[in-house]
DSSP file (Angstrom, degrees, kcal/mol; ACC not computed):
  #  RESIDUE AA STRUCTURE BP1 BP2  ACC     N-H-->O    O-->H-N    N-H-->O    O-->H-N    TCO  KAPPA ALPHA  PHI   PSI    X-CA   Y-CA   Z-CA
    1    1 A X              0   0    0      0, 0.0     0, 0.0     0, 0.0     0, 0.0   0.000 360.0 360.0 360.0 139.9   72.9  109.6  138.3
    2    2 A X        -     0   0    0      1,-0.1     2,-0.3    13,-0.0    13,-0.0  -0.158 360.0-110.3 -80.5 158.8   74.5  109.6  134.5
    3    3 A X        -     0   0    0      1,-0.0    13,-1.8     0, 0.0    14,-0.3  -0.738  43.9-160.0-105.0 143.2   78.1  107.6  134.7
    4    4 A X  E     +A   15   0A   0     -2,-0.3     2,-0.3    11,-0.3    11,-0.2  -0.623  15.7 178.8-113.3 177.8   80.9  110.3  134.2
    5    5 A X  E     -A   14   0A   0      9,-1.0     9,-1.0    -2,-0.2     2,-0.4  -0.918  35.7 -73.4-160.9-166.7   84.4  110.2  133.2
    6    6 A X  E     -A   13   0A   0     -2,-0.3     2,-1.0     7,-0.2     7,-0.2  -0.763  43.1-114.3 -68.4 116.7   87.4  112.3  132.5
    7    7 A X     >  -     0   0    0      5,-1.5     4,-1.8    -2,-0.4     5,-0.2  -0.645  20.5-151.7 -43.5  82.7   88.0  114.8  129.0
    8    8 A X  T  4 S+     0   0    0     11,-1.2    -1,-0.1    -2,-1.0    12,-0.1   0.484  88.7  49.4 -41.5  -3.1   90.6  113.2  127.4
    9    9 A X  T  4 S-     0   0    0      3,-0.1    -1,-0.1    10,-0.1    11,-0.0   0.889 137.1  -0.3 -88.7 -86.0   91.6  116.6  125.9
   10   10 A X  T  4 S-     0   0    0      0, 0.0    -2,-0.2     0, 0.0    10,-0.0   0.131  97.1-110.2-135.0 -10.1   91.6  118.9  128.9
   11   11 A X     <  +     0   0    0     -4,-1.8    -3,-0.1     1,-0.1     3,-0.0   0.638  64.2 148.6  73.1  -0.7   90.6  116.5  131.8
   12   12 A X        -     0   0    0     -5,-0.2    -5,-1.5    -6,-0.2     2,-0.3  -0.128  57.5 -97.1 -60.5 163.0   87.1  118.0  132.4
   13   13 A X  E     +A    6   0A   0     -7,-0.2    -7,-0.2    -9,-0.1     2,-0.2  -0.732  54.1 171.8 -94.6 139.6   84.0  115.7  133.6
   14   14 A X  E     -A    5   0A   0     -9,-1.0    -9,-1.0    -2,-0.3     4,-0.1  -0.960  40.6 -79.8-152.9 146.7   82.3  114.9  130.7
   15   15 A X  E >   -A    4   0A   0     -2,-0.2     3,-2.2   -11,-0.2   -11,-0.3  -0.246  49.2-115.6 -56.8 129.4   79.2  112.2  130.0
   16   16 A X  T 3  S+     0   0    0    -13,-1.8    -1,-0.2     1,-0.3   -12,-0.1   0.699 108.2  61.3 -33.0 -30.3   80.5  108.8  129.8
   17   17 A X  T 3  S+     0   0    0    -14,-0.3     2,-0.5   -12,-0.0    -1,-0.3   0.428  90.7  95.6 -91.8  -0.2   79.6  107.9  126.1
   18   18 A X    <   -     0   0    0     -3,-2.2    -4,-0.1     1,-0.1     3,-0.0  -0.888  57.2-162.4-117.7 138.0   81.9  110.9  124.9
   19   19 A X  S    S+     0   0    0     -2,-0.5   -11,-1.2   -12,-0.1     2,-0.3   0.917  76.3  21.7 -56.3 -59.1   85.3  110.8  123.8
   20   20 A X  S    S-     0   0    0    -13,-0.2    -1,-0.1   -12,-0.1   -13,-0.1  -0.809  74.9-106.7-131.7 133.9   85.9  114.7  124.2
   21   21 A X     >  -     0   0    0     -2,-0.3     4,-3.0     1,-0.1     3,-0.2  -0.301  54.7-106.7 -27.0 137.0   84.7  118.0  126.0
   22   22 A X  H  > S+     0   0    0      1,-0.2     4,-1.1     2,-0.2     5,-0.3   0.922 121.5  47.4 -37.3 -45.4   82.9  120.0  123.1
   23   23 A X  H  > S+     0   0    0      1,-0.2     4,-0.7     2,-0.2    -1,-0.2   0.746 113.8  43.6 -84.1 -25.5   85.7  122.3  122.9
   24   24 A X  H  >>S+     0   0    0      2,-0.2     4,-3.3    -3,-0.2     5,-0.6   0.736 111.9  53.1 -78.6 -34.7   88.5  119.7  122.9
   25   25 A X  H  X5S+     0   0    0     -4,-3.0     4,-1.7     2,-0.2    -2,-0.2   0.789 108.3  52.0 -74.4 -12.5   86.6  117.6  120.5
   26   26 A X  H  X5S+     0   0    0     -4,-1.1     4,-1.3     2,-0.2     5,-0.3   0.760 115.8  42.2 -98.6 -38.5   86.3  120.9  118.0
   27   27 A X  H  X5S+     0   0    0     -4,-0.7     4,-2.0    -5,-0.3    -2,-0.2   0.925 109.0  56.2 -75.6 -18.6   90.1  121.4  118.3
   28   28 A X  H  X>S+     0   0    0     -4,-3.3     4,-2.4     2,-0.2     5,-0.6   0.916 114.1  45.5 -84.7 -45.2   90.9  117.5  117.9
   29   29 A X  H  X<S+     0   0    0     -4,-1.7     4,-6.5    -5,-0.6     3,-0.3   0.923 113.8  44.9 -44.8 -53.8   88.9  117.8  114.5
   30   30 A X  H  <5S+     0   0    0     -4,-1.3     5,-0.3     2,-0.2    -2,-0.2   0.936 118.2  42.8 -38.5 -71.4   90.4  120.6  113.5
   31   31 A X  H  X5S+     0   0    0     -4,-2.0     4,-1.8    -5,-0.3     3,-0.4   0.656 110.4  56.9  29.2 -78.8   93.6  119.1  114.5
   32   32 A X  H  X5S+     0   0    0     -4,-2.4     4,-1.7    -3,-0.3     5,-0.2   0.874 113.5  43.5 -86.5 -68.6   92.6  115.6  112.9
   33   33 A X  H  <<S+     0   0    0     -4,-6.5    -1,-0.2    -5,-0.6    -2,-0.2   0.173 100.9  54.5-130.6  68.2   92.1  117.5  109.5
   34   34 A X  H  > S+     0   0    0     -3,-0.4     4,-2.4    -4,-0.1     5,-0.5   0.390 114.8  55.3-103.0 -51.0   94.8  119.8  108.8
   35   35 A X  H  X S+     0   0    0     -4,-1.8     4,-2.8    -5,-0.3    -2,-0.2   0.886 112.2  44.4 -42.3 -42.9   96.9  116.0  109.6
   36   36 A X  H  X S+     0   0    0     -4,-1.7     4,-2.4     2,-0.3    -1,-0.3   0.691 110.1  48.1-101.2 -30.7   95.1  114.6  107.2
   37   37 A X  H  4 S+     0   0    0     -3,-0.3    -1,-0.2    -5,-0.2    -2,-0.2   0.977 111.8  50.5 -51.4 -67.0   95.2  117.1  104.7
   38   38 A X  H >X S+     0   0    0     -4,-2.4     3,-2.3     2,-0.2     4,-1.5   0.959 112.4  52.3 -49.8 -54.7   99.1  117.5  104.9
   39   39 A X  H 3X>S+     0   0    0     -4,-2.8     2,-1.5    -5,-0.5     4,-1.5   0.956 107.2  46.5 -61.4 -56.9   99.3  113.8  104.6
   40   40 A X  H 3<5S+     0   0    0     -4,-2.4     5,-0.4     3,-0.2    -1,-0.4   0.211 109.6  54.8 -65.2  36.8   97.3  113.4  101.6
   41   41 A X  H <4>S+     0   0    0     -3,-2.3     5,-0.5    -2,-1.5    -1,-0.2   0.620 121.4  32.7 -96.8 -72.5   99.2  116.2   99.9
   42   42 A X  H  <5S+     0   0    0     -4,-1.5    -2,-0.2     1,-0.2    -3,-0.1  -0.071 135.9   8.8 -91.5  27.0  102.5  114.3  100.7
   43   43 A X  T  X5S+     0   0    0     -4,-1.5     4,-0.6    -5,-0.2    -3,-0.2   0.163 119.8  50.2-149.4   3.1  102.1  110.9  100.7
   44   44 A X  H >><S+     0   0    0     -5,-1.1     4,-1.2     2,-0.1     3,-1.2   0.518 111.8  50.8-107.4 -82.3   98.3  109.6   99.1
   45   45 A X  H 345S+     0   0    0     -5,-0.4     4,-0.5     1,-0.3    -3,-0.1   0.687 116.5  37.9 -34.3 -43.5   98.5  111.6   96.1
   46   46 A X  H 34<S+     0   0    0     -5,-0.5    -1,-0.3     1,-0.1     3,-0.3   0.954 127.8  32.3 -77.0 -26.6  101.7  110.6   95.1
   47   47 A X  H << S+     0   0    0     -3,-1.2    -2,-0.2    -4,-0.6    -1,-0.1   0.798 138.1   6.9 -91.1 -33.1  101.5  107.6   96.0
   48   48 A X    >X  +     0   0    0     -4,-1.2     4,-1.6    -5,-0.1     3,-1.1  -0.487  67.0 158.6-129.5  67.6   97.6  106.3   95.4
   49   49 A X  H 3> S+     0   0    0     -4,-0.5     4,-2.9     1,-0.3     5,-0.4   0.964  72.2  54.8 -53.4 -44.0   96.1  109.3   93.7
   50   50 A X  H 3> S+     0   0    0      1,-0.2     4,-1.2     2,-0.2    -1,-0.3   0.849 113.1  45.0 -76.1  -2.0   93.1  107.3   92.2
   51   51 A X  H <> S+     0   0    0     -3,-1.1     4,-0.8     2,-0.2    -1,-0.2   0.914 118.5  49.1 -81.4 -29.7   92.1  105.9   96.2
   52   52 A X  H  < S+     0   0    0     -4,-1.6     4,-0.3     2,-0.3    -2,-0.2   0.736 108.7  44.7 -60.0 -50.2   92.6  109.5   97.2
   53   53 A X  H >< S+     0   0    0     -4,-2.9     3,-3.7    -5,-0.2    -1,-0.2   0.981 114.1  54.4 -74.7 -76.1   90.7  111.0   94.7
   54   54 A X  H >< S+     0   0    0     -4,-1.2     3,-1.1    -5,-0.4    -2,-0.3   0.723 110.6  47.2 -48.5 -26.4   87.9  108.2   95.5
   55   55 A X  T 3< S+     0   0    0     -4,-0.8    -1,-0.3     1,-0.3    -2,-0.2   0.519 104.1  52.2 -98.3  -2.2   87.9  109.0   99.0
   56   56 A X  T <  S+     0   0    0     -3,-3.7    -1,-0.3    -4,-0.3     2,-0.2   0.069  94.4 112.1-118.0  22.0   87.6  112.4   99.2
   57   57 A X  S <> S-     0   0    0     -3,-1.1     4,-3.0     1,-0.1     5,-0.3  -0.698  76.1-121.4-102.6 176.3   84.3  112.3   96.6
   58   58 A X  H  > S+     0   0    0     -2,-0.2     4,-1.0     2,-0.2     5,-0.3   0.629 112.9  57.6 -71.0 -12.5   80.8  113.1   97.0
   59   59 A X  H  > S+     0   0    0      2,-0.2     4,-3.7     3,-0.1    -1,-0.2   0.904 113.4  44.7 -81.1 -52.9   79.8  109.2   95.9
   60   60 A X  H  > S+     0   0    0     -6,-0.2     4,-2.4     1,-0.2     5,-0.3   0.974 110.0  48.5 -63.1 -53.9   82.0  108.1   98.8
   61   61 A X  H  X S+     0   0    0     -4,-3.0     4,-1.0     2,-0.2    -1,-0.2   0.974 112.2  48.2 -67.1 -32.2   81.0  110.4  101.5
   62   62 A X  H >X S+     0   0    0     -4,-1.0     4,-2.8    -5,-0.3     3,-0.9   0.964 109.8  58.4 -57.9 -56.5   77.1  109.7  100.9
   63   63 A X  H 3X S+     0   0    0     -4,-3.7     4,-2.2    -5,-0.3     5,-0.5   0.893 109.3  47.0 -22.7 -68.9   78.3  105.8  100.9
   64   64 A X  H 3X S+     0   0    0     -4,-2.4     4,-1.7     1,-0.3    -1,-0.2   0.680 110.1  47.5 -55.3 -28.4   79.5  106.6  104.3
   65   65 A X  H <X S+     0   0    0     -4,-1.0     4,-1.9    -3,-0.9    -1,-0.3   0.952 113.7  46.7 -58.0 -64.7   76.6  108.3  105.6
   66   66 A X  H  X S+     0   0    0     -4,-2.8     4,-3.6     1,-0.2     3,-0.3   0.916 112.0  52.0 -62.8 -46.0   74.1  105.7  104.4
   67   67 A X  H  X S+     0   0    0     -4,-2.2     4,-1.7    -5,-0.3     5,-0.3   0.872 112.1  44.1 -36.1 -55.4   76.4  102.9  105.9
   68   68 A X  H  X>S+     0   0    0     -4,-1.7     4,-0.9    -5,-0.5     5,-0.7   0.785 115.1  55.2 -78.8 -16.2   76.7  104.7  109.6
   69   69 A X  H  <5S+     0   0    0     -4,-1.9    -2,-0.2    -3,-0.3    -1,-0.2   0.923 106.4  47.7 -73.9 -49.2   72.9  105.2  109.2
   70   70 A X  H  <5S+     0   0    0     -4,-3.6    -2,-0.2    -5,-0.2    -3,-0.2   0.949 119.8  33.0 -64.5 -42.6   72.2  101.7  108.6
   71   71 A X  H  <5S-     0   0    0     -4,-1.7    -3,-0.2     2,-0.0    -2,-0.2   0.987 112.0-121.4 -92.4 -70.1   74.3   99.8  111.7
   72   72 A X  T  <5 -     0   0    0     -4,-0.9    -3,-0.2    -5,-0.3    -4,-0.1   0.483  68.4 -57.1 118.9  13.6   73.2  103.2  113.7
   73   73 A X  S   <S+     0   0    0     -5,-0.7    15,-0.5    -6,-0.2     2,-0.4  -0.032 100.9 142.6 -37.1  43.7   76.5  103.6  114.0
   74   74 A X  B     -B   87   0B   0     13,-0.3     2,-1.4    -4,-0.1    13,-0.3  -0.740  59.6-114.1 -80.5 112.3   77.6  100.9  115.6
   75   75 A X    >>  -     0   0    0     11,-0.6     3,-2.4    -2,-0.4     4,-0.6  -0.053  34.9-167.9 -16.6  44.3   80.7   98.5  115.5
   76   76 A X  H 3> S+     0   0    0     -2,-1.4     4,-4.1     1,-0.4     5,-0.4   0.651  87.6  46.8  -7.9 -58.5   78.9   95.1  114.1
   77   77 A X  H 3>>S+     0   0    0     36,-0.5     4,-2.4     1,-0.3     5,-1.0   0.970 110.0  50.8 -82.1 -30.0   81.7   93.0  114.9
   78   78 A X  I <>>S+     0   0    0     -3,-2.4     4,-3.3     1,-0.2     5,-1.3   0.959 115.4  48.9 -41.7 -50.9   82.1   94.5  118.3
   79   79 A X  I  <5S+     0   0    0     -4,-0.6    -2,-0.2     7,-0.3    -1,-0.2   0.818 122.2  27.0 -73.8 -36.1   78.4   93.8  118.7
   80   80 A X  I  <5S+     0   0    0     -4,-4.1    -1,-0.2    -5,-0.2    -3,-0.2   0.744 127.8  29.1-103.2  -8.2   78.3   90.5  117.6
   81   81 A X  I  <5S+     0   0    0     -4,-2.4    -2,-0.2    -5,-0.4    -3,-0.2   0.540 132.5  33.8-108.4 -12.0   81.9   88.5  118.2
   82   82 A X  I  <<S-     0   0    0     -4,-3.3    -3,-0.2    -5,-1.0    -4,-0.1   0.544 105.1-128.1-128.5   0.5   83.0   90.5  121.2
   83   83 A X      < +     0   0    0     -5,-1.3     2,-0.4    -6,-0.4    -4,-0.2   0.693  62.6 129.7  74.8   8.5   79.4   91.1  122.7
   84   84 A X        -     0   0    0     -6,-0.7     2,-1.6    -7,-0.1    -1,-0.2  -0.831  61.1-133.8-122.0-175.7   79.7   94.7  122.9
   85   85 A X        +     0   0    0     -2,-0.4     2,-0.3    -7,-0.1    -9,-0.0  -0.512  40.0 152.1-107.6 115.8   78.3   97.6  122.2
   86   86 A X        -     0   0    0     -2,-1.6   -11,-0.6   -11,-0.1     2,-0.5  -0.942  38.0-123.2-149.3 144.4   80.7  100.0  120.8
   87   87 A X  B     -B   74   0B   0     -2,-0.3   -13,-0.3   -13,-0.3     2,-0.2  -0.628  33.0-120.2 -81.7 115.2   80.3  103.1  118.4
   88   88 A X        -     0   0    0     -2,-0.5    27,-0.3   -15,-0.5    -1,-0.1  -0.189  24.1-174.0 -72.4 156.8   82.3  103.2  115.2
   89   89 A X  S    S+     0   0    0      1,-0.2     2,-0.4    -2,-0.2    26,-0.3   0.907  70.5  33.8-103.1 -36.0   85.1  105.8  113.6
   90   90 A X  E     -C  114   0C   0     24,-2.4    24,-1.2    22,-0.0     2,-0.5  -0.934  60.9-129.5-147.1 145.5   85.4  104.2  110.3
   91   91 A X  E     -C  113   0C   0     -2,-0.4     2,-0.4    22,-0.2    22,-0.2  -0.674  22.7-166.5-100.5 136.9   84.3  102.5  107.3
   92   92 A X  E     -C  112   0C   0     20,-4.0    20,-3.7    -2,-0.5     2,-0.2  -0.915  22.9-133.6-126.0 127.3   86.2   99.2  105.8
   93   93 A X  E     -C  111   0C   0     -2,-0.4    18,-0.2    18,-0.2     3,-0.2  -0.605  22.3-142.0 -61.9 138.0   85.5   97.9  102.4
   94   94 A X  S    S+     0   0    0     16,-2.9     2,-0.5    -2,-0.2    -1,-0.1   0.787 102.3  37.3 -55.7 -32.8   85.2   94.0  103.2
   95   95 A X  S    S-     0   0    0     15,-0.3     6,-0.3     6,-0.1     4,-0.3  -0.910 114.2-119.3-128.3  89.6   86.9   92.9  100.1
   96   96 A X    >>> -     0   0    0     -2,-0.5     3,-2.6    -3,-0.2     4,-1.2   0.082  15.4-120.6 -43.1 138.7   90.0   96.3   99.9
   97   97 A X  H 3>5S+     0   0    0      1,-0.3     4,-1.0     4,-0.2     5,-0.3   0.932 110.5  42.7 -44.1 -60.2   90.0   98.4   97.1
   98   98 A X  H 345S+     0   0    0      1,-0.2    -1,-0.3     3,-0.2    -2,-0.1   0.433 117.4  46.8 -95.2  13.5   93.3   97.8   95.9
   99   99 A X  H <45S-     0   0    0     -3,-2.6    -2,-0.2    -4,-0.3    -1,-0.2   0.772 136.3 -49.4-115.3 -65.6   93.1   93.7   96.4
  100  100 A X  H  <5S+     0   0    0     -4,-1.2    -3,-0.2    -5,-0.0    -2,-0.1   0.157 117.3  86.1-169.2  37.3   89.4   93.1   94.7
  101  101 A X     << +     0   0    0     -5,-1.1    -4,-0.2    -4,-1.0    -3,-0.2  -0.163  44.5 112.0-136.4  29.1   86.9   95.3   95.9
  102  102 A X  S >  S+     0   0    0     -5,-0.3     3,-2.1    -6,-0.2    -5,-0.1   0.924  84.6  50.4 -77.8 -45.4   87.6   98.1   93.5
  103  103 A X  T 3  S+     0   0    0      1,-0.3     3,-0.2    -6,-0.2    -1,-0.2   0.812 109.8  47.8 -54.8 -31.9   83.6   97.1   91.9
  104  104 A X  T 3  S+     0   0    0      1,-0.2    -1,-0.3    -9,-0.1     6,-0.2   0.019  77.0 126.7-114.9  27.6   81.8   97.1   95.1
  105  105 A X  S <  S+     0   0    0     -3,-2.1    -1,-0.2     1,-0.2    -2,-0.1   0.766  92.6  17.7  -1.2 -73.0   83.3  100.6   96.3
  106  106 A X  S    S+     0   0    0     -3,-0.2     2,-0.6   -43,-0.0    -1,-0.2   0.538  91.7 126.0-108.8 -17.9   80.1  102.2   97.1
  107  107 A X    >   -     0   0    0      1,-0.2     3,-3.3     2,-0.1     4,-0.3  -0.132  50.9-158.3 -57.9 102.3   78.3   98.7   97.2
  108  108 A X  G >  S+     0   0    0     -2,-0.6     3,-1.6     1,-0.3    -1,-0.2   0.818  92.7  59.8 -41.5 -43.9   76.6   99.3  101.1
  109  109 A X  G 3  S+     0   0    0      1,-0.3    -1,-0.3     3,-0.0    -2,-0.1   0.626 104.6  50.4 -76.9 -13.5   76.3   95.5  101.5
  110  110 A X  G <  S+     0   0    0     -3,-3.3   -16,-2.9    -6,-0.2     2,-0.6   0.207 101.6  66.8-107.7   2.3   80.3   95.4  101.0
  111  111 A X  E <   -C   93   0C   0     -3,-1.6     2,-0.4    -4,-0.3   -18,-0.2  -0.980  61.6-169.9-152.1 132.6   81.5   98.2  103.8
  112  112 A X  E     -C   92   0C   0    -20,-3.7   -20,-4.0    -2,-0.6     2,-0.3  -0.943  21.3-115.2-122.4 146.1   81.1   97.8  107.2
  113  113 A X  E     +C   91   0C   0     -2,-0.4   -36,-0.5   -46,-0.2     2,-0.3  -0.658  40.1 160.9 -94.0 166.8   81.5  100.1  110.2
  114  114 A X  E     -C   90   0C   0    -24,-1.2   -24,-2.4    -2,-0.3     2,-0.2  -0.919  39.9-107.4-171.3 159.5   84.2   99.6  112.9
  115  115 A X     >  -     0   0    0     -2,-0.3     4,-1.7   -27,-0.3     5,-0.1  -0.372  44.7-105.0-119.5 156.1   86.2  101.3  115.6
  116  116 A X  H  > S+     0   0    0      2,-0.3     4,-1.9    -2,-0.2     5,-0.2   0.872 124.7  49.4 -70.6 -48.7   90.0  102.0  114.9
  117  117 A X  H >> S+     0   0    0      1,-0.3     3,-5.0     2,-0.2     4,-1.3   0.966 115.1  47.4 -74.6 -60.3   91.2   99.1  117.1
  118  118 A X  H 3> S+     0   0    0      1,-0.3     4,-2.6     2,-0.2    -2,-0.3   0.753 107.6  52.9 -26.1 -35.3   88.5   96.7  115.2
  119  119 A X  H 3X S+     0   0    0     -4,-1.7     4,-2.3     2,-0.2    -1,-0.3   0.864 110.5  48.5 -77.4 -35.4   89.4   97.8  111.8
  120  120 A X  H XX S+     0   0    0     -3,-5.0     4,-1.8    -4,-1.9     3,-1.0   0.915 112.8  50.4 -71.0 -55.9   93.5   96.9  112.7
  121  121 A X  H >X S+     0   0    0     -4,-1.3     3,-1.3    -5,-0.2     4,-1.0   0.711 109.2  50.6 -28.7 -56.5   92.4   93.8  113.9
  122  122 A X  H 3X S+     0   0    0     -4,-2.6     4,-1.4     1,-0.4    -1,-0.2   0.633 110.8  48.9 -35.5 -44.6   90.3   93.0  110.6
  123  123 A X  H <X S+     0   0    0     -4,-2.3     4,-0.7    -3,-1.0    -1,-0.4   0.563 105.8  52.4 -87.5   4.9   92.9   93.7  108.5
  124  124 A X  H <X S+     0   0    0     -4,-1.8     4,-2.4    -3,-1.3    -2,-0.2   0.794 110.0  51.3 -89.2 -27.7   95.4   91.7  110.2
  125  125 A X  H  X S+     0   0    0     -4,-1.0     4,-5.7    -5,-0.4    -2,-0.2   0.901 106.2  55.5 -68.2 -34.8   92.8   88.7  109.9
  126  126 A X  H  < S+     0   0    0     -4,-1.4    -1,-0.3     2,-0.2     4,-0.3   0.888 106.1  52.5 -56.7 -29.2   92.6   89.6  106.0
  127  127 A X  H >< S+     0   0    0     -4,-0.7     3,-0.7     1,-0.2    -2,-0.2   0.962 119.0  39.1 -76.2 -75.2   96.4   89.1  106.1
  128  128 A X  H 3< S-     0   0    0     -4,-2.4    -1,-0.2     1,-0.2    -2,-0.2   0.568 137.8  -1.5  15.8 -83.5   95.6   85.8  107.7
  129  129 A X  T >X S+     0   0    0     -4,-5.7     4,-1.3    -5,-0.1     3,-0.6  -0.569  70.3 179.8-152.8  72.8   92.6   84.2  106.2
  130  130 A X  H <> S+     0   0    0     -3,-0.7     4,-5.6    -4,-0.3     3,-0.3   0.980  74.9  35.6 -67.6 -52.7   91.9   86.5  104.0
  131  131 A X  H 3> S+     0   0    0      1,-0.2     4,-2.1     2,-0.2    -1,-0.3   0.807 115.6  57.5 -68.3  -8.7   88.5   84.8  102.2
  132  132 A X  H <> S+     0   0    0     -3,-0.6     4,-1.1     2,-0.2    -1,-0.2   0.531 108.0  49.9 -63.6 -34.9   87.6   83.4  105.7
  133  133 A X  H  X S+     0   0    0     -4,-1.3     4,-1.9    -3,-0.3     5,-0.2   0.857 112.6  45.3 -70.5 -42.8   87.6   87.3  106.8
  134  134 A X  H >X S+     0   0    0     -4,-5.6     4,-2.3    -5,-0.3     3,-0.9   0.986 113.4  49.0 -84.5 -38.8   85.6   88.2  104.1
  135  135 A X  H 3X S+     0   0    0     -4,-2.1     4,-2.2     1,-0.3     5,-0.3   0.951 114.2  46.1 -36.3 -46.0   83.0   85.2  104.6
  136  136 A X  H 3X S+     0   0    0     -4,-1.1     4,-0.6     2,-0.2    -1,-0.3   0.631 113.3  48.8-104.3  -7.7   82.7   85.9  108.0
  137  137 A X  H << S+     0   0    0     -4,-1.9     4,-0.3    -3,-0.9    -1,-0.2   0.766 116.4  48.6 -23.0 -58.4   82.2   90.4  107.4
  138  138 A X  H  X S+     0   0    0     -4,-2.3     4,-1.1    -5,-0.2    -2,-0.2   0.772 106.4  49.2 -66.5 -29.8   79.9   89.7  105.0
  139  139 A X  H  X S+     0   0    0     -4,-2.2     4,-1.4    -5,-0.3     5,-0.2   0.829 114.6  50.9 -64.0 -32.1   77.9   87.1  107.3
  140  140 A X  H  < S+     0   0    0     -4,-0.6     4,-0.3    -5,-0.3    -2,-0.1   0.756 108.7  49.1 -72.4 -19.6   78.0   89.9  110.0
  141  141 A X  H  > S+     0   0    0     -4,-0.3     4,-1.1     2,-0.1    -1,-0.2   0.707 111.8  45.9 -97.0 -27.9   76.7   92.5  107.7
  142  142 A X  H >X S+     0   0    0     -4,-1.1     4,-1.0     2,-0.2     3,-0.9   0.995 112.5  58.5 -83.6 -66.5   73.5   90.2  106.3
  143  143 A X  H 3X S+     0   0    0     -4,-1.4     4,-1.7     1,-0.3    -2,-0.1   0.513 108.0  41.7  -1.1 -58.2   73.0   89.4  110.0
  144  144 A X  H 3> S+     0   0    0     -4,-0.3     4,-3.1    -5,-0.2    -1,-0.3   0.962 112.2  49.9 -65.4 -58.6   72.6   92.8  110.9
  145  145 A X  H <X S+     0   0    0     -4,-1.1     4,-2.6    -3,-0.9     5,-0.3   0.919 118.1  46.3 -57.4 -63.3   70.5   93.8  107.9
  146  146 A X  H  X S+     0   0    0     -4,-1.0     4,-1.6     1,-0.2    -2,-0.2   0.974 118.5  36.5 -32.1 -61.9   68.1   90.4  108.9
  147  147 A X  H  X S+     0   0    0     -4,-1.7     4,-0.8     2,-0.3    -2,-0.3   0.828 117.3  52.9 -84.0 -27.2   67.7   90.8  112.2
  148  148 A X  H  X S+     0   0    0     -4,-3.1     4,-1.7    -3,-0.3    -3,-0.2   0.836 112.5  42.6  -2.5 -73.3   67.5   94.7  112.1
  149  149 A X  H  < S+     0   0    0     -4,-2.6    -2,-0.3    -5,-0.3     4,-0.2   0.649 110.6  62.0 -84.4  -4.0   64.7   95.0  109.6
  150  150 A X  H >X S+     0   0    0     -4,-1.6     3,-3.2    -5,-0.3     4,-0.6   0.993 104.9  46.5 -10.6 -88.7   63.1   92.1  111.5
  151  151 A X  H 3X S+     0   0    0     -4,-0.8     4,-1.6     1,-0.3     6,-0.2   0.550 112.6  45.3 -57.7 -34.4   62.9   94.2  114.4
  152  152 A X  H 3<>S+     0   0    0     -4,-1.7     5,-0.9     2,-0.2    -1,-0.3   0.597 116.4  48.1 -96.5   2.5   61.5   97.4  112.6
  153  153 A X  H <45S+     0   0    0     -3,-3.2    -2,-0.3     3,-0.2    -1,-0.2   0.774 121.1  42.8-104.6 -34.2   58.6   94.8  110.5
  154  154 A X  H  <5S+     0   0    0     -4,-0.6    -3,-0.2     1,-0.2    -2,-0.2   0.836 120.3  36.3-123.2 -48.8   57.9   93.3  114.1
  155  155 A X  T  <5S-     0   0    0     -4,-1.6    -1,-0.2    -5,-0.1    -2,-0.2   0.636 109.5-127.8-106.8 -11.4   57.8   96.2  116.0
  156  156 A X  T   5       0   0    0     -5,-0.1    -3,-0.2     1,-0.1    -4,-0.1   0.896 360.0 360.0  75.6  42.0   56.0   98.4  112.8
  157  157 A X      <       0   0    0     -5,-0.9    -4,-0.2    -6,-0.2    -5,-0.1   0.267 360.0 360.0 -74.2 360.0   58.3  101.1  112.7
């Protein structure tokens, strides 16, 4: 028997590995980007138009695609510093646009995916140690890419 859990919208029993009931998860999108809209109207455009601009184009949303296609869409650093296996919501430039990572924008080898809580963590570590963050992102992201296409040369997929 499949592991169940709770809807977090509506409280219905719903397969473990999903956030949301279909029908809660189509209103939290909906939801999710009318917020998002309203915020970038009143606060990213005035304030960071050209990241705004960059994040809402077609160069960036194919980045993102090809990026959650390559890790499958999985959390790297979950999977390899915290030894699970956990899906990701978002993509983080390793090296931030607006600090020195404006060049490797679309660069795939530079953007990793990560889960909400992972991503605060990540940037608190840039605050941190910041080139020690990005050594160790970037080691996690050639890692993947080795030992991944390993696995598909090995296994002849």
């Amino acid at each position: 028997m499949a592991l169940k859990k709770l809807c977090s919208g509506c409280g219905k029993i719903i397969d473990y590995n999903l956030k949301r009931c279909e029908e809660c998860e189509k209103k939290y999108k909906v939801d999710k980007a009318e917020k998002n809209r309203i915020y970038d109207k009143n606060v990213r455009q005035l304030r960071d138009a050209k990241y705004t601009t960059f994040y809402h184009s077609k160069e960036w949303i194919k980045t993102v695609d090809i990026v959650k296609s390559e890790c499958k869409g999985l959390d790297i650093y979950s999977y390899y510093i915290l030894h699970k296996i956990e899906y990701g919501d978002i993509c983080h430039h390793i090296r931030p646009l607006k600090i020195d990572g404006w060049d490797d924008r679309c660069n795939v080898n530079r953007i990793v995916y990560l889960t909400h809580s992972n991503h605060a963590l990540v940037h608190g570590m840039l605050n941190d140690n910041y080139e020690g963050t990005v050594y160790m992102m970037i080691g996690l992201v050639d890692r993947w890419k080795r030992e991944y296409e390993g696995i598909l040369r090995d296994t002849g997929i």
